[in-house]
N, C-alpha and C positions, 0 to 999 in steps of 0.2 A: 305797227311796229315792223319795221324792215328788216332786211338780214344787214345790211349795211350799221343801222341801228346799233344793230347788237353785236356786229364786228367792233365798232366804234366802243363801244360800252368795253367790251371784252378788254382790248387792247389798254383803255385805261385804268381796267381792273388790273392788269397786269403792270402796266407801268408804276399806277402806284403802289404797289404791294413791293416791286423792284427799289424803288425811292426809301420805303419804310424800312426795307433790311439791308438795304447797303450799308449805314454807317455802322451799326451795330457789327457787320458781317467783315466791314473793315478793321474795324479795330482788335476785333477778335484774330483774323487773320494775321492780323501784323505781328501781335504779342503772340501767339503760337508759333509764327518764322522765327521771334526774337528769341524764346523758348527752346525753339528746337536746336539752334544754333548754339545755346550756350549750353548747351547738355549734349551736345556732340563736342563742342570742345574741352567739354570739364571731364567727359563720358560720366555723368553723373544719368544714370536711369531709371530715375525716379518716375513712375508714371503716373503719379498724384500730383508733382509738381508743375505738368500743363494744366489742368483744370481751373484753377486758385487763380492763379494771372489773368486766362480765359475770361473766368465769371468776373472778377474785378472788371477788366475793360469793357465786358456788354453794357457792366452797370453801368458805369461811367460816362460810356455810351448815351444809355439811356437816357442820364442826366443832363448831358449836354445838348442830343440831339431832340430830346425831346416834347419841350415845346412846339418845333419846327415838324418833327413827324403830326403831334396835335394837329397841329393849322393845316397837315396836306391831309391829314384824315377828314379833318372838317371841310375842308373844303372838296373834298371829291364827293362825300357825302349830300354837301350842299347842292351839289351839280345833277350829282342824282336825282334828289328830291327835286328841283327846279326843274329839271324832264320828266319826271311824273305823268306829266298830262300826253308828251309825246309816246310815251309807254302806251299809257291805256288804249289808246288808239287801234 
């Protein structure tokens, strides 16, 4: 196992863990700008009512994005395990 190796490993540990929370991270993002916006212009300061929208959209998230997160979990896993033998080494 080289350092190269495990630079390589590293970096796609991190890409996909980037891949798996973007959508969720987006969506929530966006319904919190859209939130924050309409309670600055209602001045309505409710500070329960970002939360609710928030969890809605992760879920939603979830449900949409989430077959597609499956298949990149399974497959970097897949990759993993398919270098196994280059590990052991």
């Amino acid at each position: 196992m080289t350092q190269e190796y495990i630079i390589h490993l590293a970096r796609e540990a991190l890409t996909t863990a980037l891949l798996l929370s973007a959508p969720t991270l987006g969506f929530g993002l966006v319904v919190g700008l859209t939130v924050a916006v309409l309670q600055a212009t209602t001045q309505i300061q409710e500070q329960t009512l970002t939360f609710v929208p928030k969890i809605v959209a992760v879920m939603l998230a979830l449900l949409v994005f989430g077959s597609w997160m499956l298949n990149v979990m399974v497959g970097f896993t897949q990759n993993l395990f398919g270098d196994l033998s280059n590990i052991m080494r």
